[in-house]
N, C-alpha and C positions, 0 to 999 in steps of 0.2 A: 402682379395684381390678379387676386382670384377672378373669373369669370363669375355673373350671376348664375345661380340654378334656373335652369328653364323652369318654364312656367308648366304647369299640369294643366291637363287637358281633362273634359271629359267625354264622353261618348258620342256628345252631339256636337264635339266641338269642328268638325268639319260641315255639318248641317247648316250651323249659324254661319260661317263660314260662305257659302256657297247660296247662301240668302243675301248676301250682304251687308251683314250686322259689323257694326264698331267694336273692334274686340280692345280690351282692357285688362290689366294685371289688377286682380283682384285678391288679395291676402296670396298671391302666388299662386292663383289662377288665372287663365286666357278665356275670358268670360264677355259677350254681347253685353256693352250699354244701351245699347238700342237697334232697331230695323234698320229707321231712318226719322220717325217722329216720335219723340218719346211720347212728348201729349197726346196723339192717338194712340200711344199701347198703354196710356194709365188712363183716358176715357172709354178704353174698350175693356178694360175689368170694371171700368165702374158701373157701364149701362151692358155688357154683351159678358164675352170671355176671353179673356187673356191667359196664357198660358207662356210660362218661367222654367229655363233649365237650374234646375237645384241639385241636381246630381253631384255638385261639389260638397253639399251637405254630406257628412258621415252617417249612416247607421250602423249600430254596434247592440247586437246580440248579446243576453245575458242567458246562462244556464245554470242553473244548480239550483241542486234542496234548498240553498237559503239564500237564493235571489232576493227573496222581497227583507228580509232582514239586514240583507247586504244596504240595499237601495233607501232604507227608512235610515239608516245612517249618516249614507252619504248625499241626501237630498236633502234640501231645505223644504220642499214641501213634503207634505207627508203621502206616500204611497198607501198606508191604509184607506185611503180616498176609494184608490183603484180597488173593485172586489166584483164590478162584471165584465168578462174575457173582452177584450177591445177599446174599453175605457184609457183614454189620455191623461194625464198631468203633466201642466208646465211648471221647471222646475227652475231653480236657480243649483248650481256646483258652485259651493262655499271652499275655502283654504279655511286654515284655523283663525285664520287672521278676519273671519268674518267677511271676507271680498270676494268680489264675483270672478271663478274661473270661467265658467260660462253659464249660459240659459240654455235651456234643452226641454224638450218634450217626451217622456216616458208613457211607452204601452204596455200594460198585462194583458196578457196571451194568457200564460197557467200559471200555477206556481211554482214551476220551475223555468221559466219563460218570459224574459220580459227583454224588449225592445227600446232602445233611445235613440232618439236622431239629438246627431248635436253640430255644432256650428265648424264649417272648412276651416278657421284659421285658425280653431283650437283645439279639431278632431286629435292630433295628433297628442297635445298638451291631457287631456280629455280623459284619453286613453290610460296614458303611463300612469295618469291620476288612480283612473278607476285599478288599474294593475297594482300598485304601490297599496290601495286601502287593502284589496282583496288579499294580498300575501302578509300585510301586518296584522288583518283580521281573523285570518287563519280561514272565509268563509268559501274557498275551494270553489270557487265559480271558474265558468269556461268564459271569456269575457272576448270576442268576435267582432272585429271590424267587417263590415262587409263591402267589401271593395268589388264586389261580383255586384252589385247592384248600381241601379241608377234610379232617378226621380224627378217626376214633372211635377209641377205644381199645377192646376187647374183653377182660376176665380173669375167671377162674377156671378151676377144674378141670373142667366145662361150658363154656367158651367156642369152643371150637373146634368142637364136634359142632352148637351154635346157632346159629354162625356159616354155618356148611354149611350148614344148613335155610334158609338166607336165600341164600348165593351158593354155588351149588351148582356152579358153573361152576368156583371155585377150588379146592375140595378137592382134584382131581389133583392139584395145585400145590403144595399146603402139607401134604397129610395125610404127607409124608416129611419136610418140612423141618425141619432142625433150629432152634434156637433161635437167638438173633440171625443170621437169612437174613432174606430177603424177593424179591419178584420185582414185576417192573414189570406193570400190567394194564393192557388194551386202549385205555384211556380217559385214560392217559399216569398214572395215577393208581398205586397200591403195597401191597400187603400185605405186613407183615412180624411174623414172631414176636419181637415184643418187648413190651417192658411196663414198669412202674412200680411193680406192685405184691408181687413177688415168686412171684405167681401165675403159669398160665402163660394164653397167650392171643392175638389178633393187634391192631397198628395195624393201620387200614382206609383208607389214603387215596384220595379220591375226587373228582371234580370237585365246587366250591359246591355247582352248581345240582345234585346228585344227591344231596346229604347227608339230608335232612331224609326224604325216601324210604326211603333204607338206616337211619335211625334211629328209622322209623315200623315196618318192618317188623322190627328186630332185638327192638324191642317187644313187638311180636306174639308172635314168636317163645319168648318168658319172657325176655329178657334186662333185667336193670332197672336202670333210668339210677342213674350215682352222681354225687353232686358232687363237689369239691374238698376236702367233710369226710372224708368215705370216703377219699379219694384221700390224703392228707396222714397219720393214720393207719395204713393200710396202707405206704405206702413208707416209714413209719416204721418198722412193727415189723420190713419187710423192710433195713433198717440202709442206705438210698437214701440220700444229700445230696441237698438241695434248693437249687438257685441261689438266693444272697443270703439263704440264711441259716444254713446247712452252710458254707461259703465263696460269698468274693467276691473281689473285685480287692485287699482286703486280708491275701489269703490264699494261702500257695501249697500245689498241691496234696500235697506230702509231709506235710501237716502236717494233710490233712484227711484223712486215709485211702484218699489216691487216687493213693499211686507205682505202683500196679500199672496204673495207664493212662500209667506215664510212662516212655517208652524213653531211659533213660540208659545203657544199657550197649552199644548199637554206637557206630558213627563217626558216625550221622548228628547233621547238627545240624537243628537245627529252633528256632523264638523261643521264650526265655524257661530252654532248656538252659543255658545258662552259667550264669547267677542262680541256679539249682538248685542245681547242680553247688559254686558257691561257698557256699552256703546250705543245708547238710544240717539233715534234720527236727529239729526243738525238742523237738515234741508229737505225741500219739499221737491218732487218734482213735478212737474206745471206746462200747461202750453201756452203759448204766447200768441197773438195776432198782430203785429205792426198797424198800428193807427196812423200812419205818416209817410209822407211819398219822401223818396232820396234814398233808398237802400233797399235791401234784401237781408232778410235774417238768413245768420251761417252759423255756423259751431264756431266757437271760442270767443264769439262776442260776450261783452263784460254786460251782466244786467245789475241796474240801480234802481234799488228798491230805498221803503223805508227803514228797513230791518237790516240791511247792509247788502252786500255782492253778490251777486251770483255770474252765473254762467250758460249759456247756451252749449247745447250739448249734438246738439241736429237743430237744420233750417232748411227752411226750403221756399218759391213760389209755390203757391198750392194751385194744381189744375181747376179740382174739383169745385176753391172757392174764387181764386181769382185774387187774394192775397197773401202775402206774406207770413208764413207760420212759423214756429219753432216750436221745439222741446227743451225744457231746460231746467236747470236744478239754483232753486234760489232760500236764503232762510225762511227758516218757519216763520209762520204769524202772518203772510200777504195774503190777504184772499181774494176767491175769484171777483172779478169784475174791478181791481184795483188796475191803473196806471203805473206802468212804471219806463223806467228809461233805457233804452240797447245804445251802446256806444259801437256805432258805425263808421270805420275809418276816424274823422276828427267832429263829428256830430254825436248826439244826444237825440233818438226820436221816441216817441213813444210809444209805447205796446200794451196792450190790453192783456190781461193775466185772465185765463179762462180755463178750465175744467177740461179732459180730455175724455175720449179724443174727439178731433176735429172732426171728422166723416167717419159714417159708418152703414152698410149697407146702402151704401148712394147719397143718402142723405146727412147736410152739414149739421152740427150736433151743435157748433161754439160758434160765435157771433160778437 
């Protein structure tokens, strides 16, 4: 019998480690779910700042003359979006088959320059992707994982003014910038206002060998580590998909609540357009609130509507409201503020169909 592959680490996995954090295999990573309270590390992004190792996230470097022509293909959204140096687009990676390899977020730097972070358990898939289009396209890009880096994530409504007390060198930089920007630092490394968890706040990307430094002092500073529990929670009540389990390659984006990253209405084409295009959305997807005590909304519960079946796709207790929430994908036609039924072990309870997402910027949105 084969052995398992150990689990990958990354930079600060001795950090959490020596703090006391619950480490867990994560897509085949050794990852902190928590300190020791998750509810204080998802109440302290939501009022202070919480701070997440993400450094298992990939960034992968694009080069060449026809980067953005490369990218306008193989994206679902459209990169002509991007046209000032630092600008973000959240993207969905299509197969031909119109389904989601992953979600990712793309930066223009120049035109010959541009930058994606994409998801740990499909960096690798991600990659041969992008390698695979680029050698059948003939468009010669230099296509760079960077594994010489690492990445905090930084949130709350605190996170930026704590941030500053730590790299006081970027403030000029970021104290204007608006949300999804970023800018390249000295070190080849990136600061960008984005996040996960509906809060606001920065990624930090930084070379390895300087992470565990910038994570010792953001410490100092009050900022306090979160794990994966916090994490998963939060971009829950902020109505986030999570790769592989929001959608996968079994799923296309219209039907997860993700046409709005998906440019079907110009001429361009790009992989996985036609399939769309042939294949308009089923299902909607929707949050849910439990109006009924005796459960917990989880993934794979069966939702009963009037329009027929669905599914829950993420659940959680929410900190923030103090009920029962989900994510889920049910037919078209239910609209918000309709009742419908979650099958809980041998029960039938009811759930309120509402608008996402649930929390944002502190404040609960759906009710």
């Amino acid at each position: 019998m084969t052995a398992p592959a150990p689990l990958k680490q990354t930079p600060l996995n001795a950090i959490h480690r020596a703090a006391g954090a619950r480490m867990v295999d994560f897509g085949g990573w050794d990852m902190p779910v928590n300190y020791g309270s998750q509810i204080e590390e998802h109440h302290a992004v939501r009022t202070d700042a919480g701070m997440f190792d993400v450094s298992h996230m990939q960034v992968v470097d694009f080069h060449g003359a026809r980067v953005r022509e490369f990218l306008t293909r193989a994206l679902a959204n459209n990169v002509a979006k991007l046209k000032v140096p630092g600008k973000a687009l959240y993207s969905c990676l299509l197969n031909e088959q119109g389904t989601v390899i992953d979600d990712l977020i793309a930066y223009y730097f120049t035109e010959d320059f541009f930058r994606l972070v994409v998801n740990a358990g499909t960096a690798e898939k991600d990659v041969a992707w992008f390698n695979a289009l680029n050698a059948q396209w003939g468009t010669g890009l230099t296509i760079t994982p960077r594994k010489d880096f690492a990445m905090i994530a930084v949130q709350g409504p605190k996170a930026r003014e704590k941030v500053w007390a730590v790299l006081a060198n970027i403030r000029k930089g970021t104290e204007e910038m608006k949300p999804f920007n970023g800018f390249l630092t000295d070190d080849g490394g990136m600061v960008a206002r984005t996040g996960y968890t509906g809060e606001d706040g920065f990624e930090i990307v930084v070379p390895a060998t300087s992470v565990e430094a910038l994570w010792n002092q953001l410490v100092a500073a009050g900022v306090r580590p979160c794990g994966l529990g916090a994490r998963d929670t939060l971009r829950l009540e902020a109505g986030m998909n999570l790769y592989g389990q929001d959608m996968d390659e079994t799923v296309n984006p219209l039907d997860a609540g993700l046409a709005w990253t998906v440019d079907l209405q110009s001429d361009r084409d790009f992989v996985g357009k036609a399939a769309l295009k042939a294949k308009p959305a089923t299902q909607q997807f929707i949050g849910l609130i439990l109006q009924e005590k005796g459960g917990v909304l989880r993934a794979h519960q069966e939702v009963l509507t009037p329009a027929g079946k669905g599914e829950i796709t993420s659940g959680t207790f929410s900190p923030s409201m103090q009920q029962s929430i989900a994510l889920a994908r049910i037919p078209l036609g239910v609209a918000p503020g309709a009742i419908v039924q979650v099958v809980i072990r041998d029960k039938q309870l009811a759930a309120k169909v509402v608008n996402l997402p649930f929390v944002r910027h502190g404040k609960v949105l759906a009710s």
